[in-house]
N, C-alpha and C positions, 0 to 999 in steps of 0.2 A: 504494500500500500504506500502509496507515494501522496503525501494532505498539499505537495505543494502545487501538483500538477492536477488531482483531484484526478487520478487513474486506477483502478485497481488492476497490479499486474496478475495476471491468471494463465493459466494451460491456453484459454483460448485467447486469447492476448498474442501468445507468442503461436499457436495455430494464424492466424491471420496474418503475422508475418511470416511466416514458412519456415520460424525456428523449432517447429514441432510438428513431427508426424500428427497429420488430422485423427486419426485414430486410438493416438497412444494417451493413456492416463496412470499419472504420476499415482494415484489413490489416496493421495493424502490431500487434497485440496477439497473443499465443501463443494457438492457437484451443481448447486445453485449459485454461481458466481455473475451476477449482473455487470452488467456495461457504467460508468459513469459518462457524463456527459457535461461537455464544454461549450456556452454561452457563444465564445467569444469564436469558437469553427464554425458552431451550427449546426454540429454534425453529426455522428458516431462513431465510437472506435477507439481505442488504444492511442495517447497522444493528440488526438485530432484528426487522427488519419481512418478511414471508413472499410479498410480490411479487405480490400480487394473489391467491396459492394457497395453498391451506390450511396451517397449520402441522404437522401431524402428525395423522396418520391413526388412530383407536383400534386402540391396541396398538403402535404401531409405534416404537421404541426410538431413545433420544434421546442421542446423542454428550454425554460430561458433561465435555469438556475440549477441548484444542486440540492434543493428542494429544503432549503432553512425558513424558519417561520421569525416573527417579531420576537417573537419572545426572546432570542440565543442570536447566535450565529450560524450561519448554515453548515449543514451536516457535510463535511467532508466524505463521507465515507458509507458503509451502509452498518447494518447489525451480523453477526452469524448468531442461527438460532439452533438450538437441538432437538428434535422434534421425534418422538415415538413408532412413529410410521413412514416421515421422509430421510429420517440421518438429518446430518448439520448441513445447513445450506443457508446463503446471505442473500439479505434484501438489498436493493438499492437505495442510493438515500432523500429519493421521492417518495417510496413506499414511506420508509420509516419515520417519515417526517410526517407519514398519516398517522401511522403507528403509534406515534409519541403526542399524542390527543387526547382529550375527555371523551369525545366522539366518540372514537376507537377502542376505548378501553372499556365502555360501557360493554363492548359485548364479551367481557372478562366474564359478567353478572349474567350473562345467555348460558343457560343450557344448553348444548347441542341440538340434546333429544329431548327436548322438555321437560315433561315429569314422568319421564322411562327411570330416572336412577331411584323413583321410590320402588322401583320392581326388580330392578337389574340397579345393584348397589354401586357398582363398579363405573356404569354410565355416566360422571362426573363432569366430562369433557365438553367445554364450551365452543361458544362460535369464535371466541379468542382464534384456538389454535384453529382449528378449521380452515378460517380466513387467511392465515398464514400458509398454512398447508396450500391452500388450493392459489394462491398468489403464486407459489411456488411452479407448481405443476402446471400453469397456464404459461407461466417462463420458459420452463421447460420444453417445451411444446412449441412455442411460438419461435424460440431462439434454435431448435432443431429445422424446424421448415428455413427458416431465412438463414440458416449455414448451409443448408443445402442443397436449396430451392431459390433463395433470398432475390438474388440477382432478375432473374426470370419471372420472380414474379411481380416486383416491382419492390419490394420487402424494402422496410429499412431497421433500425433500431426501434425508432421512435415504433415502431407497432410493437414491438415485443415489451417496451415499458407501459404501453397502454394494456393488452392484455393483463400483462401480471398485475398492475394497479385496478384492473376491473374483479381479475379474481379476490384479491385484498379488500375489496371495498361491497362485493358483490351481497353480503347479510348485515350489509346496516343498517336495514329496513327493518328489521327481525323484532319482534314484540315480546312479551314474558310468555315461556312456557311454550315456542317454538311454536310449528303451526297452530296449534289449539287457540291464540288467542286472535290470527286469521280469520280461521275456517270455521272455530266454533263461537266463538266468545261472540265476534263482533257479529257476524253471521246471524245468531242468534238476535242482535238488536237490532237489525235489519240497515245494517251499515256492509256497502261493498268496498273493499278496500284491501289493495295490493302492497306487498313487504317490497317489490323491485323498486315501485315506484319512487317510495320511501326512501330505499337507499341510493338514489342517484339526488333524491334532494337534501339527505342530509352531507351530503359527499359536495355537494355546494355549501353546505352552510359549515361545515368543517372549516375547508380550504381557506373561505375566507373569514371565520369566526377565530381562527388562529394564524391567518397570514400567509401561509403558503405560499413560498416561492418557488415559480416554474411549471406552475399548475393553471393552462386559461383555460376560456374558457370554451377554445374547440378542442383541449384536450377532455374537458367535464361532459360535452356532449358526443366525443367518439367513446369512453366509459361507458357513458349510457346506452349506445347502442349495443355494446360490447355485452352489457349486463343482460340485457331485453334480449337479445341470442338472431332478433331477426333477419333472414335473409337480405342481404346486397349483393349490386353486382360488382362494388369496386370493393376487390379481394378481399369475397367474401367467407373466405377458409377462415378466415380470423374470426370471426363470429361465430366458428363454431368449436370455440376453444372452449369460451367460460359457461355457454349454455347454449348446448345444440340442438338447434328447436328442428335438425330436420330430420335426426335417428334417435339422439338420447343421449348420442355418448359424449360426456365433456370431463372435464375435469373438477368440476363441484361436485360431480358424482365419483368422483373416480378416490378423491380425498374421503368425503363421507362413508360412503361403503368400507373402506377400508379400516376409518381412523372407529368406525360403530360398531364395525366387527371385533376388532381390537377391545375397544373397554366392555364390550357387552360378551366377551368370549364365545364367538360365534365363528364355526369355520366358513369360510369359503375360497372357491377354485379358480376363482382367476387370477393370471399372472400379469400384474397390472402394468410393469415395467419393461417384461417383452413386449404388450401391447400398445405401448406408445412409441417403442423404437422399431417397430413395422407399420409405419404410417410412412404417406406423402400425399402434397396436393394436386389431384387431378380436377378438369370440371369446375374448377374454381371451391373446390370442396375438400375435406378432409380427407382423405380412401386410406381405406386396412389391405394386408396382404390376406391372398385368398387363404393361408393357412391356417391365419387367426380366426376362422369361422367360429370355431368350436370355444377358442377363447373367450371370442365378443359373447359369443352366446353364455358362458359362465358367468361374464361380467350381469347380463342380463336376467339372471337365474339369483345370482346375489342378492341382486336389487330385489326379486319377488320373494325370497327369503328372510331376508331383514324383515321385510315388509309383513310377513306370516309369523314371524319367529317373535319379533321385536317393538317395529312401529307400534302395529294392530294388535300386538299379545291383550289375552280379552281383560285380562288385571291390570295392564298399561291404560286401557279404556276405561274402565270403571273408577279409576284416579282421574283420568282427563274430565268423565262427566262432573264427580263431586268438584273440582275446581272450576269449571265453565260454572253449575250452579251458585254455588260461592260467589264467584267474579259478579258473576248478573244481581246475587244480592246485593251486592259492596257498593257496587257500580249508585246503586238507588242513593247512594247516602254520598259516596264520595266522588263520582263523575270523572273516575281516572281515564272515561273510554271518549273524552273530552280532547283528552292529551295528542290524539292521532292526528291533527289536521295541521301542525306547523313541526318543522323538524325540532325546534329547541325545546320545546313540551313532549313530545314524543322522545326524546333522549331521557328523558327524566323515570321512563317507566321500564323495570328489568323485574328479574326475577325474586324480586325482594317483598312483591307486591302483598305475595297470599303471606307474608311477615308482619306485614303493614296492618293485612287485613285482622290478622291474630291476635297483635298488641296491642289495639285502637282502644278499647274499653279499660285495660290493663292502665294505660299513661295518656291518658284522655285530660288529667288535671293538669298536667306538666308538657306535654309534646304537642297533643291536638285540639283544637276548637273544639268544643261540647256542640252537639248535634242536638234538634229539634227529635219529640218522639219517635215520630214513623221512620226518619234515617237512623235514628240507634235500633230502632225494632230490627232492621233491616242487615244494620254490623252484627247483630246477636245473634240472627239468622244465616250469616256467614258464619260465622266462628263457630256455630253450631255444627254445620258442615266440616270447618278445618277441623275442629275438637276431632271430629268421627276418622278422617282422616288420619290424623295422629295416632289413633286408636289402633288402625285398621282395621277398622268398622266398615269397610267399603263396600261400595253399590254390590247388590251380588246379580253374579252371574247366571242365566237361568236357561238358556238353550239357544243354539243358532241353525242356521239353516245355510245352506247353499243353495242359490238361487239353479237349474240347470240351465247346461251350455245353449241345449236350443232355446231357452226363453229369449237368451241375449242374444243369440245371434240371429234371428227374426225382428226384434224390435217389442217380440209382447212383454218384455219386462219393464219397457219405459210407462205403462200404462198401469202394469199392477204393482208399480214403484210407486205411483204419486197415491196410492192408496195404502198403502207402508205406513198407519199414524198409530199414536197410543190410542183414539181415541177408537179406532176400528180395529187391533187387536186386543185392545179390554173387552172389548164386546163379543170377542168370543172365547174369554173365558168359561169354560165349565160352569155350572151353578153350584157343580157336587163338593168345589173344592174347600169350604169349610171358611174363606173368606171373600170379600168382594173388593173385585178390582176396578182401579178407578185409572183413569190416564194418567193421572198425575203421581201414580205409583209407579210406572214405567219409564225407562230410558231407550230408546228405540236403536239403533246403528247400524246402518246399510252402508260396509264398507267397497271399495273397488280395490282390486287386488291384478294388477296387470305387467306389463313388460315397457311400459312407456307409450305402447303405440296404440291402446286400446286391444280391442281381439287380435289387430294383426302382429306376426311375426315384427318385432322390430328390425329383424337384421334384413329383412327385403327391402328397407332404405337406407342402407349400407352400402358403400360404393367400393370395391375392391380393385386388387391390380394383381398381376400373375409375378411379374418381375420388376423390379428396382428402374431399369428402362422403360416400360410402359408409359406411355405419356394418354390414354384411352383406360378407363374403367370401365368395368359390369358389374354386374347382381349376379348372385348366385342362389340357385333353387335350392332350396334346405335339403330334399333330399340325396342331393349329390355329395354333402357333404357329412351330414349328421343323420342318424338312421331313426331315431326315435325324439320326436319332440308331439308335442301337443297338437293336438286339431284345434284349438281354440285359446288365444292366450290370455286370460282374462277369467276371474272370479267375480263373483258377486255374495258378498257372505250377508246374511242377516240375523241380528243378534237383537236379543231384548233381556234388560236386567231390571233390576226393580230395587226402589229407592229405601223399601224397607227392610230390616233388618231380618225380619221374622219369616223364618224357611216357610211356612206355608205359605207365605205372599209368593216366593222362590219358586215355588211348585205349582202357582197359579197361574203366575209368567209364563213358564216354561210351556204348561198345559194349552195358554191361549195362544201360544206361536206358533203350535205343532197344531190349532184346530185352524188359525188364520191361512198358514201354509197349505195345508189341504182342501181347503177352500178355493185358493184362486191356482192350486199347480196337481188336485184332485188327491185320492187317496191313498194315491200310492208314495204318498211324497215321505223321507225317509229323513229325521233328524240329523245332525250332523254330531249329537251328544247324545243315541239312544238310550243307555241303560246307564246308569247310574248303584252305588250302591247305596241300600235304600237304609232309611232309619231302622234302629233297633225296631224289632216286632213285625217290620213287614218287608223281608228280605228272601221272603218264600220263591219269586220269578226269579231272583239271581240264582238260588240255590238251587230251581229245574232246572235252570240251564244248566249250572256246573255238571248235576247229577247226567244229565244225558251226554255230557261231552266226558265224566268220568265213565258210564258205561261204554262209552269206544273205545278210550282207551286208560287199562287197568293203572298204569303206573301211575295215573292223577287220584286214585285212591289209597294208593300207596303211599302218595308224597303226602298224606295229610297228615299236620302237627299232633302232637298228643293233648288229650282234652286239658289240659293243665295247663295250657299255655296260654290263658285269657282266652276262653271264650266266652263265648256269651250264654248267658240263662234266656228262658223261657220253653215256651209248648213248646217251638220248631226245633231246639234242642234236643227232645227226649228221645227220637230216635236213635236207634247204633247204625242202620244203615249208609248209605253213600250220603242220602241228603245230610244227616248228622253232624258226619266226620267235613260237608263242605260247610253247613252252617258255621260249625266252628273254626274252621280255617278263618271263615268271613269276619268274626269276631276277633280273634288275633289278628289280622292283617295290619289293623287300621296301626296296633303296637306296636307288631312284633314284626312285620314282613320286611325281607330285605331293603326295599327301596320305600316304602311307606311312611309318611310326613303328616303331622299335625296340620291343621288349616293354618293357611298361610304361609306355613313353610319350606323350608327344601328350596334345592337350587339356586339361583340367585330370587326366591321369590316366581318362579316359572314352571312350578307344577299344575298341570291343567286340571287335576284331579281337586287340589285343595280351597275349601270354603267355597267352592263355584260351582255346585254341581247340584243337577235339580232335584237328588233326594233333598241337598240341602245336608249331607251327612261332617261335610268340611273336610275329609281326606281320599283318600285313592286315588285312581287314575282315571283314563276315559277313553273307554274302547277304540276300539277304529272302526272307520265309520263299516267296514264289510260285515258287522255282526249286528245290524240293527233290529230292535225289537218294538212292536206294535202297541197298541194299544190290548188290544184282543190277542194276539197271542201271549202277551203278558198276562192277562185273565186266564187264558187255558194253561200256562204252565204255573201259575200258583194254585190254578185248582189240582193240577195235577200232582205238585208237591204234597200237598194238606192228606190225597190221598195214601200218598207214598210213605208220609209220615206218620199218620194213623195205623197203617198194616204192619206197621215196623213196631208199633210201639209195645206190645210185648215179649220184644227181644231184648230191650235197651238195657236192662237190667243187666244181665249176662252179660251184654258185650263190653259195658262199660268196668265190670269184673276183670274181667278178661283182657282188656287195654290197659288197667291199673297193673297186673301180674306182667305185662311184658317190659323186658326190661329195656330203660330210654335208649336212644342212641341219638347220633348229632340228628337234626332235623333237618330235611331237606327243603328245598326252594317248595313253598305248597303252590297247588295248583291253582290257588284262590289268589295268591302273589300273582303269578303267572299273570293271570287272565287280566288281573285289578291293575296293574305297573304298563298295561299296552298301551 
């Protein structure tokens, strides 16, 4: 680093003068090594000199500083940062001069994923790093095409500091609690309103709220384009660095996925760094080599993973509702959703908010203005939500559905979507279920679950090249390259949970989603959470089942626990036969079974089985979905149990003798594990 010349010498510094093979790397240098740039050339490049490539393309807007604010003197130089998922890698000192903001550091206080770390402990990871990360790999990316494309394509410096300054700056838009305060909060108050928008006006009011120098204002409006991803024709490959609105694939996604798989400990198979060093631009577009099919396609498979596994996990949901409710109360007394229409009121609101809302009655004498009745009614009725939350008292879970593939891809789902309300599946609540359900005892969620492109294959607008020469790209037809993928790429899940605590609300839910479902998609229609294990005393349907899958096959009567080992009392009990020996497996499980968790616990918080399930029993598991049971067949195999159990009961004496005299040995995995851990 040389402050007097404001150059940073680097590998590609001396690549551009020819004192280093283009190929070769020393590996000790940070591999995000940015350009600085000099006022007084005009230009880009190492000293003043533009590296063999042109110095600036007509029209194309020329950094007039080294990007110092009023406050100091300008940054010579840039930062190196160490980052978890890129290695060490250095900003420039435009970026960093954003960096070194109030702006900027507000999204210290952004969660990533919003309120995913009250499910996934680990999910900590803010839009801070994020923003950094994906600044990075927009560098990356944009400074690979113009070393080796650059020339040809008209390419200069100055686009690859716009890029990476678009990716830095790309979530300053971002509100508390990451989309939820978008999509549901405001959504909710019947306010439309965009996070990009946001970020290119508070990326104005930054710049010059702290002075920024070397930042005008056609560099604030190619940013903006740059952020918004839309199609141009003057080299338009650049637009599709930071958000590529014409396949998917960019580098805000490429940071995300990875840096969320990382703290949420979630595998996935794409190799995300070959992937970016088999690109070039054809067609005025990005193009992959045709061998990364299978790649793109994993990077694509990620995203609907996360999405299944993570975003949508149904206990990440049921925290997202109690905070949208919450907010909506707050909102009545303190108008924080006020804050969205100028950037300097909108900087004021981060993830501190539902703190805010907690503590308000707590230091209401000393911190806040006393509230009129109905706005304290209204903080009380917040905090009565956070309380529950704190508790984890959360919304429960009570059954969901998958929408089938022919509804969506006909179009009859758009029409028996708009009729998806609380107020019309209350209504078909059961009468038998012992309470009455009201709308406002339900949370409805009709999530989409897809590959970026809706049903279609996203990689059919993917533009490919055979060889490094190729100056002509194509498409490639899936099955030339990949042998099993989906007829239809795209879910429609539908979930309803209910606001009250008490399992029998739990099981009235559940009941009315499974009568609404069969209504509008007929009777055949098949839960996505059929069996459940039920509360003590009426566990009789689970335990035909077990007994018929123990009479196929003998070792599942074999594997069951010895009666000692916490099972349960009652009538279904008295039997020694098969149904007995699985009743009581069923009663140990929930203690004793290998993998088997308290409600609420286990995992990071991600067992589908616990506190969510429509006996309402708070642990096990949750079948898959190939073993679904009816309503009516559930009646015929409980009736069928009751008989089973009665013929047997004059044995039970004996047998339970007879089980006492043998002697214990280790226990094996029981059958009743088995089935309950699927």
């Amino acid at each position: 680093m040389d402050d007097d010349d404001n150059v940073i010498f680097s590998q590609e510094a001396m690549r551009a003068q020819d004192l280093l093979y283009g190929g070769h790397n020393f590996g000790s240098e940070p591999q995000h090594t940015q350009y600085a740039f000099s006022a007084a050339a005009g230009g880009a490049g190492p000293s003043g000199q533009n590296g063999g490539r042109q110095e600036r393309s007509p029209g194309s807007p020329g950094f007039q500083g080294a990007g110092g604010t009023a406050a100091g003197p300008p940054r010579r130089h840039g930062k190196i940062f160490s980052d978890p998922v890129h290695g060490t890698f250095r900003l420039d000192p435009i970026n960093v001069a954003v960096v070194d903001t109030p702006q900027f550091q507000r999204l210290r206080d952004l969660h990533q994923l919003g309120l995913t770390h009250l499910i996934f402990p680990s999910a900590v990871h803010t839009r801070f790093e994020h923003s950094l990360g994906t600044s990075y790999k927009a560098f990356e990316v944009a400074e690979r095409i113009f070393r080796t494309q650059g020339g040809d394509l008209g390419m200069d410096k100055y686009d690859i500091m716009l890029a990476s300054l678009a990716g830095l700056t790309h979530d300053l838009g971002h509100g508390p609690f990451s989309h939820v305060f978008e999509n549901e909060f405001l959504r909710q108050k019947g306010i439309e309103w965009h996070h990009e928008s946001m970020s290119t006006r508070i990326l104005e009011y930054l710049v010059d709220d702290n002075h920024i120098e070397g930042i005008t204002q056609e560099h604030r409006q190619k940013v903006e384009q740059l952020i918004k991803g839309d199609v141009h024709e003057d080299r338009g490959f650049l637009f599709d660095i930071v958000n590529n609105k014409r396949c998917g694939i960019d580098v805000d996604k490429i940071d995300y996925l990875q840096r969320d798989a990382l703290m949420c400990d979630v595998n996935i198979g794409c190799d995300f760094k070959r992937l970016l060093m088999m690109t070039k631009v054809i067609d005025n577009q990005i193009a992959y080599k045709w061998s990364e099919y299978g790649n793109l396609w994993d990077l694509f498979h990620a995203r609907e993973s996360m999405h299944r596994k993570v975003y949508t996990h149904r206990k990440t949901k049921a925290v997202e509702f109690m905070v949208v409710d919450a907010l909506l109360e707050a909102d009545q007394a303190l108008h924080f959703s006020e804050n969205i229409h100028t950037p300097e009121d909108f900087c004021t609101l981060n993830d501190s908010l539902l703190n805010t809302i907690e503590s308000y009655g707590k230091m209401r004498g000393r911190m806040y203005a006393p509230l009129e009745d109905d706005a304290a009614a209204c903080i009380l009725r917040a905090q009565e939500i956070v309380g529950r939350l704190r508790r984890r008292d959360l919304y429960r879970f009570a059954q969901q559905f998958t929408v089938p593939t022919d509804y969506l891809e006909d179009g009859r789902w758009e029409s028996i979507g708009r009729r998806f309300t609380a107020a019309e599946v209350a209504s078909c609540a059961p009468s038998d279920g012992g309470v009455r359900l009201e709308p406002h005892h339900l949370v409805l969620n009709s999530t989409k679950i897809d590959f970026t492109q809706g049903g279609s294959n996203p990689l059919d607008s993917v533009l490919f090249f055979d060889t490094t020469d190729d100056v002509v790209g194509h498409r490639i037809v899936a099955n030339q390259v990949v042998g099993i993928l989906p007829r239809y790429h795209q879910d429609r899940i539908l979930r309803v949970y209910t606001r009250v605590s008490d399992p029998a609300y739990q099981v009235a839910a559940g009941r009315a989603l499974e009568a609404w479902c069969r209504r509008h998609f007929g009777q055949n229609a098949v839960m996505a959470t059929p069996a459940k294990r039920a509360p003590s005393g009426a566990g009789a349907a689970a335990g035909a089942r077990e007994a018929v899958m123990a009479e196929a096959d003998p070792r599942r009567a074999a594997a069951r626990p010895p009666t000692g080992l916490g099972g349960r009392s009652g009538s279904q009990g008295s039997g020694s036969g098969i149904l007995a020996a699985t009743l009581t497996a069923l009663g140990s499980a929930a203690g004793a079974g290998p993998r088997s968790t308290a409600a609420g616990g286990g995992g990071p918080e991600a067992t589908l089985g616990g506190g969510a399930g429509v006996g309402g029993s708070g642990g096990g598991g949750t079948p898959t979905r190939s073993t679904p049971v009816t309503a009516g067949t559930a009646a015929a195999a409980a009736a069928a149990a009751e008989q089973q159990a009665a013929a047997e009961e004059g044995g039970a004496g004996a047998a339970a003798a007879a089980d006492e005299q043998q002697p214990r040995s280790k226990r094996p995995r029981s059958s009743a594990s088995l089935f309950h851990d699927a």
